[in-house]
C-alpha positions as a Markdown table, in Angstrom:
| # | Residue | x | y | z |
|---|---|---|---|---|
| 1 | Unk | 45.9 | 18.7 | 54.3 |
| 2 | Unk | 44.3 | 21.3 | 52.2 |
| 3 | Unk | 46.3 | 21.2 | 48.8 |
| 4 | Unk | 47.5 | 18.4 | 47.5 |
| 5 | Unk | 50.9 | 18.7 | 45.1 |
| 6 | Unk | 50.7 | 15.9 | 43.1 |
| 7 | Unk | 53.1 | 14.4 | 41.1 |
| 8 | Unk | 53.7 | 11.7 | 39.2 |
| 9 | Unk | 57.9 | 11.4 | 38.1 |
| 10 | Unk | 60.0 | 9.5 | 35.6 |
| 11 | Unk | 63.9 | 10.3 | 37.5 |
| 12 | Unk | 62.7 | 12.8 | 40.6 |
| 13 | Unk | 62.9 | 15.9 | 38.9 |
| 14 | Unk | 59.3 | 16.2 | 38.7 |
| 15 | Unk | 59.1 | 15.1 | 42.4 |
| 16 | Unk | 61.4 | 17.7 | 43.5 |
| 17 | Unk | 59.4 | 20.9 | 41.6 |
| 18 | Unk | 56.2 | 19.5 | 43.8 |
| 19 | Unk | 58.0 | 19.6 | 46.9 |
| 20 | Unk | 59.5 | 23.3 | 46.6 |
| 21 | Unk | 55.8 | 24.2 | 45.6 |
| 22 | Unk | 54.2 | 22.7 | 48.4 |
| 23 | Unk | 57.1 | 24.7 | 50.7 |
| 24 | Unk | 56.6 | 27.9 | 48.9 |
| 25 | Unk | 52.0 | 27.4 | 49.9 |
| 26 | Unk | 53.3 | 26.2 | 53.2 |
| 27 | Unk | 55.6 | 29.4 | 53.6 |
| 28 | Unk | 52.4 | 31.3 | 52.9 |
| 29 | Unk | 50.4 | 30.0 | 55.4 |
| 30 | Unk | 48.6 | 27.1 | 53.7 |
| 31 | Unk | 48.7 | 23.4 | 54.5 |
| 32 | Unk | 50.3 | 21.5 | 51.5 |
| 33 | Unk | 52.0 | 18.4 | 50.9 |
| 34 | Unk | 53.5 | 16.9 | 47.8 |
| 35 | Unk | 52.9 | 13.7 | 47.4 |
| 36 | Unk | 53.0 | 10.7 | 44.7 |
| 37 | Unk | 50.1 | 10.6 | 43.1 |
| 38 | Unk | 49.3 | 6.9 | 42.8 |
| 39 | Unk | 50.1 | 6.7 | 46.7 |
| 40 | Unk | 46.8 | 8.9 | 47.5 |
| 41 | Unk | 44.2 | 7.0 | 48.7 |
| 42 | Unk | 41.2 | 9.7 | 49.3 |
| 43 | Unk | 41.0 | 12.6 | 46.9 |
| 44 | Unk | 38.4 | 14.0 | 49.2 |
| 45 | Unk | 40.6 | 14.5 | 52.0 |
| 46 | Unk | 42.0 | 17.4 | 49.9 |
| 47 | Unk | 40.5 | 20.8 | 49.0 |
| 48 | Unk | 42.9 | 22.1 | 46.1 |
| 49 | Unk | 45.2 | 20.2 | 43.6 |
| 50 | Unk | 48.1 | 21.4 | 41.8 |
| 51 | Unk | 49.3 | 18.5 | 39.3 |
| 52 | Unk | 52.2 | 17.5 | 37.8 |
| 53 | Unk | 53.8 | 15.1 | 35.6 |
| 54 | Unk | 57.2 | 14.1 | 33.5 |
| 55 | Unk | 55.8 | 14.1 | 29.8 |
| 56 | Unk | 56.8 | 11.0 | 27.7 |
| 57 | Unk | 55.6 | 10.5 | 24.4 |
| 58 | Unk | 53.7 | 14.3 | 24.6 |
| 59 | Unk | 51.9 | 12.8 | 27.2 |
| 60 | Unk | 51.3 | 12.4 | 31.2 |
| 61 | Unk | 52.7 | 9.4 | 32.7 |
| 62 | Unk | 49.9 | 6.5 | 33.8 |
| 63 | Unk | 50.1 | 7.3 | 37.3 |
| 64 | Unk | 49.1 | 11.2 | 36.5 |
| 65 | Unk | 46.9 | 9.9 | 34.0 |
| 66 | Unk | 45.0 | 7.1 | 36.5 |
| 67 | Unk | 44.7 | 9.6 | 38.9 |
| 68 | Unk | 42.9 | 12.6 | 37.2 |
């Protein structure tokens, strides 16, 4: 994969933006995949990001957090 959607989610809503954006690269001719972030093993294996996270507390969740 090229661009990694990453997402780290609370109740799915944050997990459900990630996978219409990595559709709407995909659509454009790019290889993405959304994908939990605490479930990625090699960072390198990507050559974009685009993050997300649910915000609790004014800030990213742990798994967001951990990963960046």
């Amino acid at each position: 994969m090229d661009i990694l959607v990453g997402f780290a989610t609370a109740h799915g809503s944050t997990r459900e933006i990630a996978g219409r954006l990595a559709a709407k690269l995909s659509e454009a001719g790019l290889k993405a995949e959304a994908r939990a972030m605490e479930t990625v093993d090699d960072a390198d294996a990507y050559r974009a990001f685009v993050l997300g996270s649910a915000v609790h507390g004014q800030a990213w969740l742990d798994p967001a957090e951990d990963f960046v």
